[in-house]
C-alpha positions in Angstrom: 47.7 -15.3 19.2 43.9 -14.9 19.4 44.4 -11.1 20.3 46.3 -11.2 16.8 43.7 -13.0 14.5 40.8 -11.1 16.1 42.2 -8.0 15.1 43.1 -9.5 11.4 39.2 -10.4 11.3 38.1 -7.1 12.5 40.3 -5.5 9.7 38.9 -7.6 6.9 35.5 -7.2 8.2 36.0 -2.8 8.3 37.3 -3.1 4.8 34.8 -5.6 3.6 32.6 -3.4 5.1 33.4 -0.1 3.6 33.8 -2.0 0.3 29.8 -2.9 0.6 29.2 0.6 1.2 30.9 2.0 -1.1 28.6 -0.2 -3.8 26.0 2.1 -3.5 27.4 5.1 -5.2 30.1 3.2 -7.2 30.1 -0.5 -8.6 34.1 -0.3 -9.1 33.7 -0.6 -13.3 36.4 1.9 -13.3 38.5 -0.8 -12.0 36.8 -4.2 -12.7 35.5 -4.6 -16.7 31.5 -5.2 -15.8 32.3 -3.9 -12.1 29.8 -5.4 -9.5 26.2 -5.6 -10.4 24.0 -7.1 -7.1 24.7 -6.5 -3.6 22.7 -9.5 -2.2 25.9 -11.9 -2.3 28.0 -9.3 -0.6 25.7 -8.6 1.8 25.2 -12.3 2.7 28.8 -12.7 3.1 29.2 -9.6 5.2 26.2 -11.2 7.9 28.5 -14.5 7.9 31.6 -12.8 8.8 29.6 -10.7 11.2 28.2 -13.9 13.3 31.4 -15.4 12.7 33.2 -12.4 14.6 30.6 -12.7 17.4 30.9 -16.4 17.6 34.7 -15.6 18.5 34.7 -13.2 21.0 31.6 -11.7 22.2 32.8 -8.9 24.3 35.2 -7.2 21.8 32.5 -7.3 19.3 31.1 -4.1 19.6 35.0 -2.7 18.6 34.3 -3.8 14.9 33.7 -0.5 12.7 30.1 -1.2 11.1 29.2 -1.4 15.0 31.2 1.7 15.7 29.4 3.9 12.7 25.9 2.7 13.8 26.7 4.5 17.6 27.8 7.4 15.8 24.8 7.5 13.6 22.2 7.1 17.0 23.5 9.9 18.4 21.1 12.1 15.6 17.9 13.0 16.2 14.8 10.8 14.8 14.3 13.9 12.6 17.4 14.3 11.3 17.7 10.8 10.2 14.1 10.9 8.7 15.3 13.8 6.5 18.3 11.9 5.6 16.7 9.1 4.8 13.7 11.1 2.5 16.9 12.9 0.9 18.4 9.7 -0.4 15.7 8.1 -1.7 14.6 11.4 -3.3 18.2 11.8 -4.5 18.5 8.6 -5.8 15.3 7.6 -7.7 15.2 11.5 -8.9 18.8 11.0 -10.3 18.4 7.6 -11.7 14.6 8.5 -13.4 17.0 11.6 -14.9 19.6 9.0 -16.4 17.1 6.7 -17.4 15.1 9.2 -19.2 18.6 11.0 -21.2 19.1 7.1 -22.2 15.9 7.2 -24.1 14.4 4.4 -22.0 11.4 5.8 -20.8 8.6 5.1 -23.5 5.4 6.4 -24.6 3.4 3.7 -21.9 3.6 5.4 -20.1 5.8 8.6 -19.4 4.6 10.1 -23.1 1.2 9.7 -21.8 1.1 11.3 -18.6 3.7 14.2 -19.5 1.2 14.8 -22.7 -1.7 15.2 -20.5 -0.8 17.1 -18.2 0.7 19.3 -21.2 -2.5 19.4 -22.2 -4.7 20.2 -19.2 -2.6 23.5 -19.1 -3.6 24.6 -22.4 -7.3 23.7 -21.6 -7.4 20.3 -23.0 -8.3 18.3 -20.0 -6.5 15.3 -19.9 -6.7 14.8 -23.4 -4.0 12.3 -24.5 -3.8 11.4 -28.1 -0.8 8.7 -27.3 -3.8 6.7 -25.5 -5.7 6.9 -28.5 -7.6 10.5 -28.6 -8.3 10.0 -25.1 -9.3 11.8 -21.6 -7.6 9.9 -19.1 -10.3 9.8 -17.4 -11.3 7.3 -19.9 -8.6 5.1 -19.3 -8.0 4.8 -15.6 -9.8 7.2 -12.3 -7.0 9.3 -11.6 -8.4 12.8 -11.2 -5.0 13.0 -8.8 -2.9 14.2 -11.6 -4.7 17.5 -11.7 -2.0 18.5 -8.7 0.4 18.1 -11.2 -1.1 20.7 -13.5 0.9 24.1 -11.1 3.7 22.1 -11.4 3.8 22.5 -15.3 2.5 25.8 -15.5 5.8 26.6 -13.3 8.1 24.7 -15.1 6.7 22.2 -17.7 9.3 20.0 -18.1 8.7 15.8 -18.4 11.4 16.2 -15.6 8.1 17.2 -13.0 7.3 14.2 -12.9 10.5 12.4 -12.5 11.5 14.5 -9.6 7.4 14.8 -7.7 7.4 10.8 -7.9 11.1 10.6 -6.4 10.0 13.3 -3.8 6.8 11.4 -2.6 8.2 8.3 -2.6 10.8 9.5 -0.3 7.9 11.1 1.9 6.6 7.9 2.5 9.5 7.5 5.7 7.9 9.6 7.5 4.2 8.3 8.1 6.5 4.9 7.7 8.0 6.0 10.9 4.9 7.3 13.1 3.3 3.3 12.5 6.9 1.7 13.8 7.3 4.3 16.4 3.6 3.1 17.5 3.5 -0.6 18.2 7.9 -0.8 18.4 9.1 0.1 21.4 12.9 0.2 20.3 14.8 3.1 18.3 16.8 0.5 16.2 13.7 -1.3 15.1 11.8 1.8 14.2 14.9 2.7 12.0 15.5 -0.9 10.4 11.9 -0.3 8.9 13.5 3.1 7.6 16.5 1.2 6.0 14.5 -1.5 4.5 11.9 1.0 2.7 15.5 2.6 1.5 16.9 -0.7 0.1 13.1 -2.2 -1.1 13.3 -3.2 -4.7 9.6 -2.7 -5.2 10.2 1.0 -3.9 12.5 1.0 -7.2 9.7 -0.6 -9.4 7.3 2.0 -8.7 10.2 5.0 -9.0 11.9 3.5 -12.2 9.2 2.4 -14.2 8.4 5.7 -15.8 5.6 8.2 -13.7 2.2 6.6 -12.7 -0.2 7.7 -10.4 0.9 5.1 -8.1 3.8 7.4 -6.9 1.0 8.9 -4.3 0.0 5.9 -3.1 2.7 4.3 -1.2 3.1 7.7 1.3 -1.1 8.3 1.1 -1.8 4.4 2.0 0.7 4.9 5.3 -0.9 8.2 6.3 -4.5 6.7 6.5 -3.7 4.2 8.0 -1.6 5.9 10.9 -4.8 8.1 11.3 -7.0 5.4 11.4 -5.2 3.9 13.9 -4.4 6.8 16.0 -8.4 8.0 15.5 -7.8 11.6 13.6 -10.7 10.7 11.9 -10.5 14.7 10.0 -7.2 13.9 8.8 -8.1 9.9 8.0 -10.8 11.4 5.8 -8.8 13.7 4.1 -6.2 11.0 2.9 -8.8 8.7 2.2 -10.8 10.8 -0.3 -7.0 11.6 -1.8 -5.9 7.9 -2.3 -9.5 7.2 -3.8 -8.5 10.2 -6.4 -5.4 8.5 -7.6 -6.8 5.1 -9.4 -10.1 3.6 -9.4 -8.2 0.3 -8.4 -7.3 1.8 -4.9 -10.9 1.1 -4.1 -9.3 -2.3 -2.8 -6.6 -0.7 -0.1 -10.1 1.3 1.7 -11.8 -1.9 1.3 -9.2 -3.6 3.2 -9.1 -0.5 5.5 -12.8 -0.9 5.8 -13.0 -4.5 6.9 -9.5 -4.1 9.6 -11.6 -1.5 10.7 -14.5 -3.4 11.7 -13.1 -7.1 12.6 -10.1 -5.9 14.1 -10.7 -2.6 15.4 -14.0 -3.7 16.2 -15.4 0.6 14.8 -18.1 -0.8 13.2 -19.7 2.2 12.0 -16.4 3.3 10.5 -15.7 -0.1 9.0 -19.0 -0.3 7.4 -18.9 3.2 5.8 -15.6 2.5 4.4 -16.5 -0.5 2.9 -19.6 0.7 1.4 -17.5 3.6 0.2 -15.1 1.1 -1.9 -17.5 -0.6 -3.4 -19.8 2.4 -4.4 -17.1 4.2 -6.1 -15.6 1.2 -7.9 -19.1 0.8 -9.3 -19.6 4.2 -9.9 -16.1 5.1 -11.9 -15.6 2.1 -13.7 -19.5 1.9 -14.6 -20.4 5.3 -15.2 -17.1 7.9 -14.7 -14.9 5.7 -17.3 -17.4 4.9 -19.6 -18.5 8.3 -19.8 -15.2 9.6 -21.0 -14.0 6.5 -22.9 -15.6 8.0 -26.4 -13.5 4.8 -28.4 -14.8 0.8 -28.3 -11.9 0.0 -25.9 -13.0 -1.9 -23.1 -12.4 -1.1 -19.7 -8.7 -1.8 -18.8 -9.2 -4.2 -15.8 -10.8 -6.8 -17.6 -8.4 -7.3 -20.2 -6.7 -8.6 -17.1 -8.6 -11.2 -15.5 -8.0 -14.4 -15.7 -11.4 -16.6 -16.7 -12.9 -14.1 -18.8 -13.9 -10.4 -19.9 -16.7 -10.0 -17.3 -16.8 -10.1 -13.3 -19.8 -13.2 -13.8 -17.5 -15.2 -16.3 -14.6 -15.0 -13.2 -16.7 -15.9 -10.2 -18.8 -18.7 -12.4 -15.0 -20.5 -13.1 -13.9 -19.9 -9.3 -17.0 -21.2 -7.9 -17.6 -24.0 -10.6 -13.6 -25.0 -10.7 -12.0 -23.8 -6.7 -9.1 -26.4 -7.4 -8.5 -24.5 -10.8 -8.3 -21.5 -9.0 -6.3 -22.2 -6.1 -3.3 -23.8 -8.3 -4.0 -20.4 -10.9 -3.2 -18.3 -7.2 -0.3 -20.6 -6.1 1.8 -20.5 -9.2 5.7 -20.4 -9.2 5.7 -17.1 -10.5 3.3 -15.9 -7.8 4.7 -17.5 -4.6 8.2 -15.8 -5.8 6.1 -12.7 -6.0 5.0 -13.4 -2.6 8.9 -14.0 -1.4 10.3 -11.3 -2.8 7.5 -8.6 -1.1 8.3 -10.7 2.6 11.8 -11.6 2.4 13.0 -8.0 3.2 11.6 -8.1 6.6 12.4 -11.7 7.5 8.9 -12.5 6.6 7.6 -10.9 10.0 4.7 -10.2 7.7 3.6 -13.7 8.2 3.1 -13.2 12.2 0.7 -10.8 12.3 -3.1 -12.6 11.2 -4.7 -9.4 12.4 -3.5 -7.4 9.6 -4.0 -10.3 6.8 -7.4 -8.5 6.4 -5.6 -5.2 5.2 -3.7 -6.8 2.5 -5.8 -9.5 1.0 -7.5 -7.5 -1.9 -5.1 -5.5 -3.3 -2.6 -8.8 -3.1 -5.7 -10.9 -4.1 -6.4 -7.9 -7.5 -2.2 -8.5 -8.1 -2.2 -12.2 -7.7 -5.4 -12.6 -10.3 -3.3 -10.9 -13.1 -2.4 -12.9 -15.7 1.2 -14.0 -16.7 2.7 -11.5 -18.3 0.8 -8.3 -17.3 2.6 -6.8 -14.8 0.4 -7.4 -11.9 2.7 -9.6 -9.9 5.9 -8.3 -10.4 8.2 -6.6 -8.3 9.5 -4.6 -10.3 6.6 -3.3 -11.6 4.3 -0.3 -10.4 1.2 -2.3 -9.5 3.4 -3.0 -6.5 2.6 0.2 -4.9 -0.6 -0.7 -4.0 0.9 -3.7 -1.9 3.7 -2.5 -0.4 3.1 -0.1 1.8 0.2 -3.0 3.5 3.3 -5.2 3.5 5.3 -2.7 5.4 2.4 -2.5 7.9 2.1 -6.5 8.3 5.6 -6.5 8.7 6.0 -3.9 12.1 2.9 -5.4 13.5 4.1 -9.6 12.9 7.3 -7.9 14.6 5.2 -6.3 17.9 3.4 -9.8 18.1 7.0 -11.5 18.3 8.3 -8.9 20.3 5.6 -9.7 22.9 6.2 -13.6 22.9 10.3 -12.7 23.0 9.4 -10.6 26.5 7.1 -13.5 28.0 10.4 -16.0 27.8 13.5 -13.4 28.0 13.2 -11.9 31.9 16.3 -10.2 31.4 16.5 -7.0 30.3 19.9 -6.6 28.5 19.0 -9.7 26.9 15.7 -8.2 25.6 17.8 -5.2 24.5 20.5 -7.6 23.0 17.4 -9.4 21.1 16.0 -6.1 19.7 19.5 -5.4 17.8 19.6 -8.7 16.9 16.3 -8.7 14.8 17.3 -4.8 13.5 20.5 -6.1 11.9 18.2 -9.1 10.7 15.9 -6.8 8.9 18.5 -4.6 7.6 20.9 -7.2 6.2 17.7 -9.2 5.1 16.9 -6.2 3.2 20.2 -5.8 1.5 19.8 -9.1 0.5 16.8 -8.5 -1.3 17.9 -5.3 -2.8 19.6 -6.7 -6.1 21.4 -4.5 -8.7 22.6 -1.6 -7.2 22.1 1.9 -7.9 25.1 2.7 -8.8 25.1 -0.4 -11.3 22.2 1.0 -13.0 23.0 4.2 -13.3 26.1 3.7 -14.7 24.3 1.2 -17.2 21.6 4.4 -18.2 24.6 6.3 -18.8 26.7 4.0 -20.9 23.5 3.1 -22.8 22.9 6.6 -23.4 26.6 6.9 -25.0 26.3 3.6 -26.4 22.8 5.5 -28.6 24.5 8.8 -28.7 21.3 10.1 -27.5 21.7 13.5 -26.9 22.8 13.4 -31.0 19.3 11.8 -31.4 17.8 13.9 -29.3 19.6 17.2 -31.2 17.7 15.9 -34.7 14.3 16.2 -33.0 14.7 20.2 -33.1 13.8 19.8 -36.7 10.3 19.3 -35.7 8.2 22.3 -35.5 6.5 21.9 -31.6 3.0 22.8 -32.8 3.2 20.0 -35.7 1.4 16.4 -34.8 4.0 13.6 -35.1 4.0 9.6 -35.1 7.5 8.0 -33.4 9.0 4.9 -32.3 8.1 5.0 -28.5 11.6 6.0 -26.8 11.4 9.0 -28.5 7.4 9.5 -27.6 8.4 11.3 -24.0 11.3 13.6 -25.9 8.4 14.4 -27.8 5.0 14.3 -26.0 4.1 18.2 -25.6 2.0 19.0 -28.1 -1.8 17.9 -28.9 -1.1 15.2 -31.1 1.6 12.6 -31.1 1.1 8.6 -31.4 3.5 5.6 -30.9 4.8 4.4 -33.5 3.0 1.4 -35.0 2.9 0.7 -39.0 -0.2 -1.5 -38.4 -2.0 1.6 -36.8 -3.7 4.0 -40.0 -3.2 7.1 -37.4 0.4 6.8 -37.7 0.2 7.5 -41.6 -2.0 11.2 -40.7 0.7 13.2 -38.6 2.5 15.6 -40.4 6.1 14.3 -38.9 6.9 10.6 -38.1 9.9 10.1 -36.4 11.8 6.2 -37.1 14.7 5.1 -35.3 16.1 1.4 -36.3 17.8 1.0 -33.0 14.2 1.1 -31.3 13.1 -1.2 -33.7 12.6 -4.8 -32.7 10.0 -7.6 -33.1 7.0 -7.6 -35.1 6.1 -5.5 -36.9 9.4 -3.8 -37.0 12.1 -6.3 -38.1 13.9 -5.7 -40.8 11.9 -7.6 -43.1 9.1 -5.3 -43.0 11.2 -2.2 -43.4 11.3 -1.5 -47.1 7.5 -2.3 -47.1 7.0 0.4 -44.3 8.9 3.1 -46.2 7.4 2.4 -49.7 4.0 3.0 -47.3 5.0 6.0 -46.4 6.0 7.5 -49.6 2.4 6.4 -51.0 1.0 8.3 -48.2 2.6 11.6 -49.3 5.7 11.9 -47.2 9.0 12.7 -48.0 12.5 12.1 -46.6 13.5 15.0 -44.0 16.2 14.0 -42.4 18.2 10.6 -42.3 21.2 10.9 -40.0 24.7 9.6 -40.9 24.7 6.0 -40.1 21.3 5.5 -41.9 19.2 4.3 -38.8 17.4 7.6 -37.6 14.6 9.1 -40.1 12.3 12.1 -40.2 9.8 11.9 -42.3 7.2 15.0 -43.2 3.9 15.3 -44.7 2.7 18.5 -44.9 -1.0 17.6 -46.7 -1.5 16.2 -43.2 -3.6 18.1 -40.9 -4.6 18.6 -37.0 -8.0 18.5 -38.3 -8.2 14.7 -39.2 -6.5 13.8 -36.0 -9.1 15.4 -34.1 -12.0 13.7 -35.4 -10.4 10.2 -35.4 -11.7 7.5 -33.9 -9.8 4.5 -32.6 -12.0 1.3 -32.3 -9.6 -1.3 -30.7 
């Protein structure tokens, strides 16, 4: 009779299992109405049927199927799961940054403005990106990095580059990933569960799905300096170094953290030193002198539009030091501490064990933490995360060595040390699914639907109208579909640019809030016809316009200045 029910478990645990799996390439609308949108319930459920089944019968355990696959799957090489692993994320983030894009929901902030200048710096216009308000980039943020990009284009230069470069070095990111575990973890199964979890991170998906940022090179260039820091290939530790420094001024705080590991922990004091000098020099020098220089508008610089207590560093560190209590309860709200869970959870918050590393993290968590509400700096989903995840990855495989070694000083035995090992792989790994949320094949469907839902490739059909040399003002989903030629703004009635293109391009169903509601329509169009334009193109249903001005020239654009 137990023979009989173990066997009735073991089936409902191989179906439930290939039913989990299959979640990741289909979420079953085809069967269910809304089909199954997050995997974290299902993937909780599966790790209680899974202890349940041990609980039974331990010996007949390993007969289950999910057991059965992984021995299968450990017969590969190291390398050829490495590939696999760089493939599907690559696949994955490359296919659903595709869907995304053909659903019209990547927007001027900030795919327009990286495809445009890029565009640009091909045609010997450096950077120039009128999107961020007749601007060099350079002006904006330091990220000289995108100036690899520029090949690219001149190859092929299609918005998908940068799509399918992010997906691609994203996915790269396993393999220094893998050299760290394979360092201080001294089990194959372990090494791989870090592999699985970068997979399955949500964060991974914030930086991949929230349009193209320079942030894309980070995750992979953070992991290779620090694997030759620690491993002393102080050529190639230089090399990535200068190249993460190149991708935002804000990366200044991952080498400071580098710098200081370096010399408490790793006790290289002449190394630590120079690094840190390094970070502080060159955050003084681009956002002092290098920004400044090309920022040719009265926009202040970026970062400080951000901090908390104030528009200047002394306003900030005259609160903190004059108010501590203030600031500690500004660090430790809700919103922050679930910021703190989310980046931990995945790897059974191993992070927490290793106090060594604490040092590597604390700035670039400390610069995330200080955002305000609202700006993007602590959330997962967002791409500011790239600049703490790959630290958090770090934490996480050394918190794990330091348990590992406490495990081995208690466990003589060596089966159970090997039993122990799996145990806390299939922790991380089901941990992980538990963190990963929506699944992929949930959103992608959801692109595609929205995209039928739009009709955009109709919308995107009426944008051949508009000649490609012309300059053009349009509502901001249509900003990327839009953004290779010198001149093109988002959309904003408020904004006197937006009245000096020669095209503007309005589209009600991207419409919403103020000052776009409806109420504010007829006053927007009456605008327009005061300004010279005239009617173009209105499609069918009345919500998609094309509006052209042809008094308007390339020559007022140029030498207009924005001043907020």
């Amino acid at each position: 009779m137990k023979k009989m029910g173990i066997k009735l478990l073991d089936l409902l645990i191989n179906i439930y299992f290939v039913f989990v799996l299959t979640l990741f390439i289909t979420d079953y609308s085809f069967i269910f109405k809304n089909g199954f949108t997050n995997i974290s319930g299902f993937a909780a459920a599966l790790g209680v049927l899974l202890f349940f089944r041990l609980r039974i019968d331990k010996e007949t355990f390993s007969q289950i199927l999910i057991l059965k696959k992984a021995a299968v799957i450990s017969k590969l090489t190291d390398k050829q799961l490495l590939i696999f692993f760089f493939l599907i994320i690559a696949v994955s983030l490359s296919s659903l940054g595709i869907a995304r894009h053909i659903s019209l929901s990547t927007k001027a902030w900030d795919m327009g403005i990286f495809d445009q200048a890029i565009w640009n710096t091909l045609r010997g216009n450096f950077l120039f990106c009128s999107i961020r308000g007749n601007l060099n980039l350079l002006g904006d943020h330091f990220e000289p990095i995108l100036l690899l990009l520029v090949p690219f284009y001149s190859i092929w230069p299609h918005i998908f580059n940068l799509i399918i470069i992010q997906a691609l070095l994203l996915g790269s990111a396993v393999f220094p990933l893998y050299l760290i575990a394979k360092e201080k973890l001294d089990n194959r199964f372990l090494v791989f569960s870090f592999i699985a979890a970068f997979y399955l991170s949500k964060p991974l998906r914030g930086v991949g799905l929230s349009d193209f940022h320079p942030e894309g090179f980070v995750v992979g260039l953070t992991l290779w300096a620090f694997y030759f820091l620690i491993k002393e290939k102080r050529l190639l530790f230089i090399f990535s170094t200068l190249l993460l420094l190149l991708c935002k001024e804000s990366t200044v705080f991952i080498v400071l953290g580098i710098g200081f590991y370096a010399l408490i922990t790793l006790k290289r004091k002449t190394t630590g030193i120079l690094l840190i000098l390094t970070a502080i020099s060159m955050w003084i020098i681009e956002t002092r002198y290098i920004i400044p220089l090309f920022n040719t508008s009265d926009q202040n610089y970026f970062f400080f539009s951000k901090m908390p207590f104030g528009n200047t560093y002394k306003q900030n560190l005259l609160f903190i030091i004059s108010k501590p209590w203030e600031f500690i309860k500004f660090l430790f709200l809700p919103e922050k501490i679930g910021y703190i869970f989310k980046l931990t959870g995945p790897f059974c918050f191993l992070s927490f064990l290793s106090i060594n590393q604490y040092v590597l993290v604390f700035f670039p968590l400390l610069i995330n933490l200080m955002g305000n509400s609202g700006s993007g700096f602590h959330k997962i989903s967002s791409h500011y995360v790239a600049q703490v995840l790959p630290l958090i990855f770090i934490t996480a495989i050394y918190g794990l060595s330091s348990l590992l070694i406490f495990l081995d000083a208690k466990i003589r035995k060596v089966n159970l040390r090997i039993k122990a090992r799996l145990i806390i792989a299939s922790a991380i790994i089901l941990s992980s699914l538990i963190f990963y949320g929506k699944t992929d094949a949930y959103k992608f469907r959801k692109f595609i639907e929205g995209s039928q839902k739009i009709d955009s490739f109709t919308k995107l059909s009426y944008l051949s109208l508009i000649p490609k040399q012309a300059s053009v003002s349009a509502v901001s989903n249509l900003v990327p579909h839009l953004s290779q030629r010198k001149f093109i703004y988002d959309w904003n009635p408020n904004n006197e640019v937006c009245f000096m293109t020669e095209y503007v391009v309005i589209d009600l169903d991207f419409l919403t809030g103020t000052p776009y509601n409806s109420d504010n329509l007829p006053e927007i169009f009456k605008k327009l016809n005061q300004k010279g334009y005239r009617k173009l193109f209105i499609s069918q249903d009345g919500r998609f316009f094309i509006y052209v001005n042809p008094q308007n020239s390339n020559r007022q654009l140029q030498n207009y200045h924005f001043n907020s």
